[in-house]
mmCIF file of the N, C-alpha and C atoms, coordinates in Angstrom:
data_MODEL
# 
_entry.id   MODEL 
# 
loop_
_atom_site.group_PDB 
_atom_site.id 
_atom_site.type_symbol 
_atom_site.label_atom_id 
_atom_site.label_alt_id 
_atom_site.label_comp_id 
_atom_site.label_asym_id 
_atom_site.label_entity_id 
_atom_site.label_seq_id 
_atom_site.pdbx_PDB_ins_code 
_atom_site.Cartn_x 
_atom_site.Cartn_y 
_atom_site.Cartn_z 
_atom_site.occupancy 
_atom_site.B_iso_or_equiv 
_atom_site.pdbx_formal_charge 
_atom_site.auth_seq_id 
_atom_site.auth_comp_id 
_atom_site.auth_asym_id 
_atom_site.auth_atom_id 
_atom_site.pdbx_PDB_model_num 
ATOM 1   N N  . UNK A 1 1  ? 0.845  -1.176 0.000   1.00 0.00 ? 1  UNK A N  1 
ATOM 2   C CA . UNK A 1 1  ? 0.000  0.000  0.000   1.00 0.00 ? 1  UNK A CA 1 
ATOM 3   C C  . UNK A 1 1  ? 0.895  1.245  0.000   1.00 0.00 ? 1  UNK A C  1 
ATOM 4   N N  . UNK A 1 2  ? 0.800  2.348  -0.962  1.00 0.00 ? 2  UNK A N  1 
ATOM 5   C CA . UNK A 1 2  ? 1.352  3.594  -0.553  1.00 0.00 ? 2  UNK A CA 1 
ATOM 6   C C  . UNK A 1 2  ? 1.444  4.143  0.397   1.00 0.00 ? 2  UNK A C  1 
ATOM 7   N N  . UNK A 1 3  ? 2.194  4.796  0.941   1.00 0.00 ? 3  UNK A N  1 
ATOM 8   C CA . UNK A 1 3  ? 2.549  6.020  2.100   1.00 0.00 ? 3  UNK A CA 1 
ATOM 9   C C  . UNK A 1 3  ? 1.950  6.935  1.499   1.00 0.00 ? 3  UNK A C  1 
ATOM 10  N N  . UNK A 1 4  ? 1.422  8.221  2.454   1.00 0.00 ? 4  UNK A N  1 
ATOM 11  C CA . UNK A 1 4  ? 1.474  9.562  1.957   1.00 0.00 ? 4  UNK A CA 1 
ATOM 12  C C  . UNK A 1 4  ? 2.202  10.483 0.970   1.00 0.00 ? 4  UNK A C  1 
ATOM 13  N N  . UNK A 1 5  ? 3.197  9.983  1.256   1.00 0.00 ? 5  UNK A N  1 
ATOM 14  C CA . UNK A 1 5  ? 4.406  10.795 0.921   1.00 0.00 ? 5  UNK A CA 1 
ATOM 15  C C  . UNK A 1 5  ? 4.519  10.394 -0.828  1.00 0.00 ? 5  UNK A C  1 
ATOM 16  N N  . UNK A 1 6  ? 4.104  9.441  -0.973  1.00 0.00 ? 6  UNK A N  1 
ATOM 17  C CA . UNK A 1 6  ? 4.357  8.668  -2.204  1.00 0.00 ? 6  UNK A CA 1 
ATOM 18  C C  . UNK A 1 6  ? 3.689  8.973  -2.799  1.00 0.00 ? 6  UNK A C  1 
ATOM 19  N N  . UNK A 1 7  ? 2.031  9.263  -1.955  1.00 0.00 ? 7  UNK A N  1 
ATOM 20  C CA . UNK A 1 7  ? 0.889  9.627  -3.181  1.00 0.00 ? 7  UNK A CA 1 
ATOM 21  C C  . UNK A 1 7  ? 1.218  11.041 -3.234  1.00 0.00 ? 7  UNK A C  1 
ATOM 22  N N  . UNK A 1 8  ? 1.684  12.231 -2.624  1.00 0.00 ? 8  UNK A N  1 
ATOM 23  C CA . UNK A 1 8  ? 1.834  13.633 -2.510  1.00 0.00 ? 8  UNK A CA 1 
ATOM 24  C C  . UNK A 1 8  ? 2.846  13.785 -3.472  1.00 0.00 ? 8  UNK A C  1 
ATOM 25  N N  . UNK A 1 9  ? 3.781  12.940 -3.873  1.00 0.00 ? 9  UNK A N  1 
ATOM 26  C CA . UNK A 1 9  ? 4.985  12.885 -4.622  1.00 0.00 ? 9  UNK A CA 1 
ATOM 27  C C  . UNK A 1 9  ? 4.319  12.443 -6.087  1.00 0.00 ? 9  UNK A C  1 
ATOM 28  N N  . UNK A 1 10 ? 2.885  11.976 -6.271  1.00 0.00 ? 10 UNK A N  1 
ATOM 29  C CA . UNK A 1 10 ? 2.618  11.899 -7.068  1.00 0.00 ? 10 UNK A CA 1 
ATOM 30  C C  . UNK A 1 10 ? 1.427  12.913 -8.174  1.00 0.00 ? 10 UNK A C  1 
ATOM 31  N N  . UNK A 1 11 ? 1.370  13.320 -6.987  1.00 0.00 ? 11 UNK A N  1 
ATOM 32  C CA . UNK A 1 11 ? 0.285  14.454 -7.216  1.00 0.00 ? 11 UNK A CA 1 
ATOM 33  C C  . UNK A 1 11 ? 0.451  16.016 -7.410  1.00 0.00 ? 11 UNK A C  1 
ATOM 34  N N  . UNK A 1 12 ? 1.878  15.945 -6.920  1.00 0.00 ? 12 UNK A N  1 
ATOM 35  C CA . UNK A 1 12 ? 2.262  17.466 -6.932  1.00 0.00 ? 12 UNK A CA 1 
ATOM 36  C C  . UNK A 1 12 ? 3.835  17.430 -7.340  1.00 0.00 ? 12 UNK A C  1 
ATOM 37  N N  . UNK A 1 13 ? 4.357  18.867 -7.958  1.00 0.00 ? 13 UNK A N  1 
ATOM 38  C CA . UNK A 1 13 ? 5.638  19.312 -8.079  1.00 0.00 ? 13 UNK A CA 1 
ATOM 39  C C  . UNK A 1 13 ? 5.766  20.895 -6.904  1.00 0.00 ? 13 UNK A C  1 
ATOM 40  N N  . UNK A 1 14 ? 7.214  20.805 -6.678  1.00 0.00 ? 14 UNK A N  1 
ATOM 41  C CA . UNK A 1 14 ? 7.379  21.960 -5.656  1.00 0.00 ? 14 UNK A CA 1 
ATOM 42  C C  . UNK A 1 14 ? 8.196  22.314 -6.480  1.00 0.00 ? 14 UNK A C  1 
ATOM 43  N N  . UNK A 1 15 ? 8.480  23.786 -7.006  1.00 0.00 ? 15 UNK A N  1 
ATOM 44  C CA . UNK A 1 15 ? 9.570  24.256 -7.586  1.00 0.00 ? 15 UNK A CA 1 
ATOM 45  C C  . UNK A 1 15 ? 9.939  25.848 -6.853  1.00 0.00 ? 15 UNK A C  1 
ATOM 46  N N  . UNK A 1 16 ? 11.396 25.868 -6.966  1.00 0.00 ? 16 UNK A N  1 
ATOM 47  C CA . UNK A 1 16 ? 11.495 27.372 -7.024  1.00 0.00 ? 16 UNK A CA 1 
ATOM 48  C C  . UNK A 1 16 ? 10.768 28.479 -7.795  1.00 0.00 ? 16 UNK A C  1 
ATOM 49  N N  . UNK A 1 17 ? 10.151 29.907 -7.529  1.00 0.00 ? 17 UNK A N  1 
ATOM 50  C CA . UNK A 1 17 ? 9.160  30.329 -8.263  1.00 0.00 ? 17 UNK A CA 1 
ATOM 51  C C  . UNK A 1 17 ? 10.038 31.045 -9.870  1.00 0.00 ? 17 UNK A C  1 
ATOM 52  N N  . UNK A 1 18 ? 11.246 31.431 -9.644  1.00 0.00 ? 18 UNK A N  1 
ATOM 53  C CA . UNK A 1 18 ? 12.071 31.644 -11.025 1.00 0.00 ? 18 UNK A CA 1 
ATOM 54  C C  . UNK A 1 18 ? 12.155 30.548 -11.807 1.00 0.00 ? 18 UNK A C  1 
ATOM 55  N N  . UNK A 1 19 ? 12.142 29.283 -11.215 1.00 0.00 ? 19 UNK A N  1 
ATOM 56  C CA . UNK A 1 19 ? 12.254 28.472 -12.049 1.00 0.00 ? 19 UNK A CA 1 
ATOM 57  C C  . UNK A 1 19 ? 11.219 28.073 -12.995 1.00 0.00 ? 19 UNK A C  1 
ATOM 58  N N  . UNK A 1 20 ? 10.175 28.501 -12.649 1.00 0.00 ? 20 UNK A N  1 
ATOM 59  C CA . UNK A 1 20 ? 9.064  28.535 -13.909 1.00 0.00 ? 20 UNK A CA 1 
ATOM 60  C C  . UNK A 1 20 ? 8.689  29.501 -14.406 1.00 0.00 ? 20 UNK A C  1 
ATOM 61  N N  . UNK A 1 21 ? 9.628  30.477 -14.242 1.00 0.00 ? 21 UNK A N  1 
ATOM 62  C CA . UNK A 1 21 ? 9.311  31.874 -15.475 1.00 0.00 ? 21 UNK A CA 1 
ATOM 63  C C  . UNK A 1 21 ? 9.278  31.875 -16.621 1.00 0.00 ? 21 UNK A C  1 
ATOM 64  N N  . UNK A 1 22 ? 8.391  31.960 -17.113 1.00 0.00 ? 22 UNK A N  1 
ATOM 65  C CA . UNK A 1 22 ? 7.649  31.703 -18.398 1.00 0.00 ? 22 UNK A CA 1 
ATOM 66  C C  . UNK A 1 22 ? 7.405  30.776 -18.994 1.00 0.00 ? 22 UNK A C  1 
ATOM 67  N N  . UNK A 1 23 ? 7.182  29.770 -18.439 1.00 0.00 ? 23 UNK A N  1 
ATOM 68  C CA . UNK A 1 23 ? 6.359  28.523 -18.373 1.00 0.00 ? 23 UNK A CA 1 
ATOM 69  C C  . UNK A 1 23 ? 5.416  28.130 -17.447 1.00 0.00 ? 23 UNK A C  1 
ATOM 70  N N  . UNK A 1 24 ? 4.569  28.994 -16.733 1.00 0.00 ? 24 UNK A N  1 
ATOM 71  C CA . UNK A 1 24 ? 3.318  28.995 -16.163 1.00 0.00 ? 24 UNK A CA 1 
ATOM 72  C C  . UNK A 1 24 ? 1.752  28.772 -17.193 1.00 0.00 ? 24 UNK A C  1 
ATOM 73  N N  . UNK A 1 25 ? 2.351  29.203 -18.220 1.00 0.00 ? 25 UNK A N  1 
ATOM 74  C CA . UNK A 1 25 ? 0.848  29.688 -19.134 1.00 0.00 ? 25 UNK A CA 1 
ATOM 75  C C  . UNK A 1 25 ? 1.225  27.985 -19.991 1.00 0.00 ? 25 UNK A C  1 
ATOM 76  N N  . UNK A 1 26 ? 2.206  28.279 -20.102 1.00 0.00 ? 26 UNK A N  1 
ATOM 77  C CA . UNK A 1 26 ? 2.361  26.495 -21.232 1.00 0.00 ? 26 UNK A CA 1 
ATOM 78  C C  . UNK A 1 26 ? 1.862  25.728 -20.278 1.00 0.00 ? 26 UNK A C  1 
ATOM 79  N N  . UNK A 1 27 ? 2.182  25.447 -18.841 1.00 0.00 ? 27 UNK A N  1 
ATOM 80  C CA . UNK A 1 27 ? 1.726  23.984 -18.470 1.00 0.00 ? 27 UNK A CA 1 
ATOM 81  C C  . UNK A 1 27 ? 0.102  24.283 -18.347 1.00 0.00 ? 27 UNK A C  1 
ATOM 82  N N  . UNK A 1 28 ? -0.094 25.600 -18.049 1.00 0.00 ? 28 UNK A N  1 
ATOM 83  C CA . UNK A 1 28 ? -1.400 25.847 -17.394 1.00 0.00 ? 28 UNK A CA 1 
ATOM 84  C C  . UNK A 1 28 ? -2.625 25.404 -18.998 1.00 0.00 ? 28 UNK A C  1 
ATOM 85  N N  . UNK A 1 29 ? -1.743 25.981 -19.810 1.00 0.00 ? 29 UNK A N  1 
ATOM 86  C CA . UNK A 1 29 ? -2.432 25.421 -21.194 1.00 0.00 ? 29 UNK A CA 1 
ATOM 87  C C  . UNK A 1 29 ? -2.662 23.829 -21.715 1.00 0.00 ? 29 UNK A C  1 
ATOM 88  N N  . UNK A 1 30 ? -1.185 23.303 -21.362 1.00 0.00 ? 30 UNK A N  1 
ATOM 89  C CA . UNK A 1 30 ? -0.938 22.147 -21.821 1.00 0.00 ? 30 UNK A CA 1 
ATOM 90  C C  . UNK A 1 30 ? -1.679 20.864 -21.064 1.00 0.00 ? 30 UNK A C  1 
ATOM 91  N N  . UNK A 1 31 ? -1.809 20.896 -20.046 1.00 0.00 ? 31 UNK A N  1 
ATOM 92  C CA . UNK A 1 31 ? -1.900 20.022 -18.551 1.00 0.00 ? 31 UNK A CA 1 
ATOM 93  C C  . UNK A 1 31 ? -3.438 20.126 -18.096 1.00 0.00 ? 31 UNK A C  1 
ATOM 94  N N  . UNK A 1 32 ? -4.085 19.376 -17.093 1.00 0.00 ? 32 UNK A N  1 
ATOM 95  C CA . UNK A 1 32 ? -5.060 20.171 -16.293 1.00 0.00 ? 32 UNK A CA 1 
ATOM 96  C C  . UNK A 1 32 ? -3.914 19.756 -15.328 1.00 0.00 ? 32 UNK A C  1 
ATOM 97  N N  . UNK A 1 33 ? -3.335 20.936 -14.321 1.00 0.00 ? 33 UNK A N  1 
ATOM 98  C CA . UNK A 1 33 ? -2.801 20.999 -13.349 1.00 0.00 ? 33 UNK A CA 1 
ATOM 99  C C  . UNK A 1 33 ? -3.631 22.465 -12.473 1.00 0.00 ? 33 UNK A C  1 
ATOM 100 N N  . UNK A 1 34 ? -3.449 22.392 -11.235 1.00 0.00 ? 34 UNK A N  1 
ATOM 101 C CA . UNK A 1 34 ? -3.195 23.938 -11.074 1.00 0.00 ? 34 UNK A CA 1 
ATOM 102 C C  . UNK A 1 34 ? -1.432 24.071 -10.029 1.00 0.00 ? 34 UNK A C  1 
ATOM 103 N N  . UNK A 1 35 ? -1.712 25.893 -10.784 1.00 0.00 ? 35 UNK A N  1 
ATOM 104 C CA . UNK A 1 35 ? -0.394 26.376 -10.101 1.00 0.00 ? 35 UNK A CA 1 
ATOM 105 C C  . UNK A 1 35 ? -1.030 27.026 -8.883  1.00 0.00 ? 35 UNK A C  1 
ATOM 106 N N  . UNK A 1 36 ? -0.159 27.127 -7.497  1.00 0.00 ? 36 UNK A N  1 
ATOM 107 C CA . UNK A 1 36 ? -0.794 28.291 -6.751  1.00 0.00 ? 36 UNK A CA 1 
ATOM 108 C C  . UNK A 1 36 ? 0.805  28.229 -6.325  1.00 0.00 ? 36 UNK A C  1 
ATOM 109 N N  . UNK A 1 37 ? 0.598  29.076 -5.668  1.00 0.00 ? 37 UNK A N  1 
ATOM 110 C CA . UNK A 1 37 ? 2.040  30.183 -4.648  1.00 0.00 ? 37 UNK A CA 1 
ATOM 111 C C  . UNK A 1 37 ? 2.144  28.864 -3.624  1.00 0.00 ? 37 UNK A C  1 
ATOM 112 N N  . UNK A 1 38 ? 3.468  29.339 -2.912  1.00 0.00 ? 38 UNK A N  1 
ATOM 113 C CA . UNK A 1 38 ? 3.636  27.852 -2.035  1.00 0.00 ? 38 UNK A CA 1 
ATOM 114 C C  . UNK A 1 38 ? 4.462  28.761 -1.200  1.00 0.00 ? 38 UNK A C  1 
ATOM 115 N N  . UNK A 1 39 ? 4.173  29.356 -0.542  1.00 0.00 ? 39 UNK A N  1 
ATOM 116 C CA . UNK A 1 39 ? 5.002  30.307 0.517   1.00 0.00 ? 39 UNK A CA 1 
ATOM 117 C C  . UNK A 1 39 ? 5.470  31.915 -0.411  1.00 0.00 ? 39 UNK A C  1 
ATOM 118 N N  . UNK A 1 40 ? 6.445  32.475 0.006   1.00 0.00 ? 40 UNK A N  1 
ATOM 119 C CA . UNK A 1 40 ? 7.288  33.773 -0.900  1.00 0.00 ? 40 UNK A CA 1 
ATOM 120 C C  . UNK A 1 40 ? 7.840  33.103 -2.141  1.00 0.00 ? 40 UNK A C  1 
ATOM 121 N N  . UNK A 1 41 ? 8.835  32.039 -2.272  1.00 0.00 ? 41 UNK A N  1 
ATOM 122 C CA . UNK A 1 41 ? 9.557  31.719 -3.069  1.00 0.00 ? 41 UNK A CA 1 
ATOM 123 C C  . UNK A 1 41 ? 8.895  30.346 -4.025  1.00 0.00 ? 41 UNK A C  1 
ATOM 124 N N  . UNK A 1 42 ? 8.034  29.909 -4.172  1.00 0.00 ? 42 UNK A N  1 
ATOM 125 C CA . UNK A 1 42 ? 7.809  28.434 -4.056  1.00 0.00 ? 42 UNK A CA 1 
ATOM 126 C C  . UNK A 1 42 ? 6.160  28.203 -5.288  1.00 0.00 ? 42 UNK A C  1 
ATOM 127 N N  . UNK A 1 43 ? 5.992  27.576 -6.210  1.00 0.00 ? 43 UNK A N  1 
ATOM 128 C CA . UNK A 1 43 ? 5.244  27.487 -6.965  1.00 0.00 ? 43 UNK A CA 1 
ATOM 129 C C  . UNK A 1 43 ? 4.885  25.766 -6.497  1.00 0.00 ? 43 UNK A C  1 
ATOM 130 N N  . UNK A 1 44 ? 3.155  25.446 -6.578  1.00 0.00 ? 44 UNK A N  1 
ATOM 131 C CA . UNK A 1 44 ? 2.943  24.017 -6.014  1.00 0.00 ? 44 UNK A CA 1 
ATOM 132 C C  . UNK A 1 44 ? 2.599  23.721 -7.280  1.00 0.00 ? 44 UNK A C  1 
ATOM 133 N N  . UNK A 1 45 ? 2.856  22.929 -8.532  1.00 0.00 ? 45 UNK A N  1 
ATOM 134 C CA . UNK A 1 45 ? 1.975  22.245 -9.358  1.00 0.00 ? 45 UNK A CA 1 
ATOM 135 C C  . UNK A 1 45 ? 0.962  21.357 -8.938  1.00 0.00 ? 45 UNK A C  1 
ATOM 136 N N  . UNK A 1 46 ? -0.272 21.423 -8.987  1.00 0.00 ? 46 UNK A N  1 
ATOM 137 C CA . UNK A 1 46 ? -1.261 20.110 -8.354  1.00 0.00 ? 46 UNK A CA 1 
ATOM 138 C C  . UNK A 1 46 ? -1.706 19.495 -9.586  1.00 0.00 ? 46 UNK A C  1 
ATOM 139 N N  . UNK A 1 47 ? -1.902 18.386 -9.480  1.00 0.00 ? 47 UNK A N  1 
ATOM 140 C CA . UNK A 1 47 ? -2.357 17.472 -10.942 1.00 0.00 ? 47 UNK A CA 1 
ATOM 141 C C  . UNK A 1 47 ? -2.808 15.862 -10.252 1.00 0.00 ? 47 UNK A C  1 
ATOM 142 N N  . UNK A 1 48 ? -3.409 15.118 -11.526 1.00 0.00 ? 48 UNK A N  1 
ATOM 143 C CA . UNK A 1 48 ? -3.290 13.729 -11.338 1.00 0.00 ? 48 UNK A CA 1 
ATOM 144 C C  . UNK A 1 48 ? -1.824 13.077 -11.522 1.00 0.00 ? 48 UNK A C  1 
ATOM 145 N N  . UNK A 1 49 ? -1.857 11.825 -11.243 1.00 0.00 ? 49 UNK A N  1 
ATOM 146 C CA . UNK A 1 49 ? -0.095 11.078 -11.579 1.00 0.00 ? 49 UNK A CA 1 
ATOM 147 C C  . UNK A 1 49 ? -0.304 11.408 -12.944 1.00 0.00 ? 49 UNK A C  1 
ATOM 148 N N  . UNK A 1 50 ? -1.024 10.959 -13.767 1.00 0.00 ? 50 UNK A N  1 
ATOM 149 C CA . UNK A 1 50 ? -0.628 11.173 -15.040 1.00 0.00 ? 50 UNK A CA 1 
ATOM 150 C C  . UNK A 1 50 ? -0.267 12.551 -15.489 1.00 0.00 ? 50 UNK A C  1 
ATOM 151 N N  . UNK A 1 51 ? -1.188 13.915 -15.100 1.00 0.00 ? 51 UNK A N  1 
ATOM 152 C CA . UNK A 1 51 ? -0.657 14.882 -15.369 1.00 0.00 ? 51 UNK A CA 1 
ATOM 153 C C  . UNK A 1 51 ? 0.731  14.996 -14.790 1.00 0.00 ? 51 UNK A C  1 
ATOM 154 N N  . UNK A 1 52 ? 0.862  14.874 -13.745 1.00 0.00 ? 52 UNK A N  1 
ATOM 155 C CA . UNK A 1 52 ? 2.051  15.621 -12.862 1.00 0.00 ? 52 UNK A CA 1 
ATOM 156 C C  . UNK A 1 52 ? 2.987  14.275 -13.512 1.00 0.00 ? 52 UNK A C  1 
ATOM 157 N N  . UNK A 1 53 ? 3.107  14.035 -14.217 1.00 0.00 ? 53 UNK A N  1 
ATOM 158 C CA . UNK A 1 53 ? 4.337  12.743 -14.817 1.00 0.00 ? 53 UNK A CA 1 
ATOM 159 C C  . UNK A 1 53 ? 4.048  13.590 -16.264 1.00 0.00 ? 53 UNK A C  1 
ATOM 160 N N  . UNK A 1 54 ? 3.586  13.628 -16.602 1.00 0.00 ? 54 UNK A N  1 
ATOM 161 C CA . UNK A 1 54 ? 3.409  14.396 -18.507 1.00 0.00 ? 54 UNK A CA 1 
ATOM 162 C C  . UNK A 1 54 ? 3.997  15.884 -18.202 1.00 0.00 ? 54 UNK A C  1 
ATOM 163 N N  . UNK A 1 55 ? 3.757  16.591 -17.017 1.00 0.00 ? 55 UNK A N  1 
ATOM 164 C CA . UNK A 1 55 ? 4.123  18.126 -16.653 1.00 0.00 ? 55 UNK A CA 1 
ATOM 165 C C  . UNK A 1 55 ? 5.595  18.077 -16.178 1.00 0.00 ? 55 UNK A C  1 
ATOM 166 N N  . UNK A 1 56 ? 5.785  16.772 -15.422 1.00 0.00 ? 56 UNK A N  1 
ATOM 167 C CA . UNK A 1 56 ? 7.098  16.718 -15.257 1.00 0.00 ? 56 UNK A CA 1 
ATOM 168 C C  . UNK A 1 56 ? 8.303  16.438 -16.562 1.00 0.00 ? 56 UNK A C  1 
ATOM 169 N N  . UNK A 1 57 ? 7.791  15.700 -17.003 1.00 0.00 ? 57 UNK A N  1 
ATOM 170 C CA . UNK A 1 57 ? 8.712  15.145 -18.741 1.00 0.00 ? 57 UNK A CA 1 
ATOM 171 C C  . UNK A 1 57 ? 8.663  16.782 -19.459 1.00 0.00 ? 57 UNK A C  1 
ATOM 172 N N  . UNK A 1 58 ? 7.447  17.054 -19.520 1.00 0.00 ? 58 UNK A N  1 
ATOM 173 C CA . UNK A 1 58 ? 7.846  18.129 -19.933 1.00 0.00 ? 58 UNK A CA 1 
ATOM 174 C C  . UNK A 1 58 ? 8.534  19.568 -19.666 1.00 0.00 ? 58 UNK A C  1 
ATOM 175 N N  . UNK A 1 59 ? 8.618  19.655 -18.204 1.00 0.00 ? 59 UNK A N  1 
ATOM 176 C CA . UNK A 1 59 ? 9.719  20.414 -17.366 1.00 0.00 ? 59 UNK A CA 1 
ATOM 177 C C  . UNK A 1 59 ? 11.101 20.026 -17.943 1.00 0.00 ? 59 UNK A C  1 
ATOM 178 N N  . UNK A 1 60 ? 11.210 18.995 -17.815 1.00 0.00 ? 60 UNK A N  1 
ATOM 179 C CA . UNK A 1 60 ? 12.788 18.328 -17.855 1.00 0.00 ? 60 UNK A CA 1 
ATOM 180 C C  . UNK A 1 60 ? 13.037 18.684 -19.562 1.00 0.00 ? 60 UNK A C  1 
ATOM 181 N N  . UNK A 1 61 ? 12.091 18.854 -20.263 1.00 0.00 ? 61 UNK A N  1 
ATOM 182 C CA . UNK A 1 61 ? 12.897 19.157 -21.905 1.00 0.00 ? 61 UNK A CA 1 
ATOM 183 C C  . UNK A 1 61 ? 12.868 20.755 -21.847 1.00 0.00 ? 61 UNK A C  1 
ATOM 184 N N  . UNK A 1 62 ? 12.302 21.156 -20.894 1.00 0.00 ? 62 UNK A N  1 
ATOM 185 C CA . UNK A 1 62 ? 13.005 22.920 -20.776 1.00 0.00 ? 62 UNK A CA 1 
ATOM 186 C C  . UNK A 1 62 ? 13.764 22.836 -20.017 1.00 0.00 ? 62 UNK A C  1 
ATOM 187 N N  . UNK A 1 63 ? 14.457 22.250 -19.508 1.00 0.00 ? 63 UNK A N  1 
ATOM 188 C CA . UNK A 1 63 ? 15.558 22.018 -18.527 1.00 0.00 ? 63 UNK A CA 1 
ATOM 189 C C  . UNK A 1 63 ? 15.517 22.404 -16.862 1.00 0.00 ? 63 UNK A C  1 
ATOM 190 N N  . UNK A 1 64 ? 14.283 22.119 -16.885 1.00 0.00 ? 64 UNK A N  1 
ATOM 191 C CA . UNK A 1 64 ? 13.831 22.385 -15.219 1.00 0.00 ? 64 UNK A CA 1 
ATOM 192 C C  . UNK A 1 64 ? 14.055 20.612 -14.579 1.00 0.00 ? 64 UNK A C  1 
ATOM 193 N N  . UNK A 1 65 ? 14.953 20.835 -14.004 1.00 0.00 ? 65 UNK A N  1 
ATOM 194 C CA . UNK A 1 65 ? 15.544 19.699 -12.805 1.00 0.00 ? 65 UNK A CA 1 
ATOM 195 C C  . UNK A 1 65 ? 14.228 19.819 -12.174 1.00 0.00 ? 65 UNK A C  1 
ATOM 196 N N  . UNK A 1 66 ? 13.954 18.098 -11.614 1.00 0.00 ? 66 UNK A N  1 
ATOM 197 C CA . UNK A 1 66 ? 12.521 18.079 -11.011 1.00 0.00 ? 66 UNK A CA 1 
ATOM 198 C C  . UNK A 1 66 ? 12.695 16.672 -10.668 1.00 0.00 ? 66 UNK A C  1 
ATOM 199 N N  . UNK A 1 67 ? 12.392 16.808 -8.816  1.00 0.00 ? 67 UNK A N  1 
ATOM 200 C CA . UNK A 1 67 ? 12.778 15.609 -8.449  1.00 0.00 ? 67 UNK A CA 1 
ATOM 201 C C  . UNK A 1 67 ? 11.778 14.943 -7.972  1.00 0.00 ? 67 UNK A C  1 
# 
């Protein structure tokens, strides 16, 4: 059975908020995810696994490291 942590790891990305400068409107277009603020510095992607795995592949070919 999953942990928490596993399904939260599947459901969401945490990024630095520069690090998605100007790629807010592409995923927000591309994906059903949502973005919201995640403290001062911090952008939350929320999605299904499948989105947040398709939003992630596609982070990584703009070269956003995403763990």
């Amino acid at each position: 059975m999953p942990t928490a942590s596993q399904l939260r790891d599947s459901t969401q990305i945490v990024l630095p908020r520069e690090t998605l400068e100007g790629l807010e409107s592409q995923l927000d277009d591309e994906f059903t995810v949502t973005i919201v603020p995640d403290g001062d510095d911090r952008w939350r992607i929320i999605g299904s696994p499948v989105e947040i795995k398709e939003a992630s592949e596609f982070l990584t070919r703009h070269g956003v490291t995403v763990r």
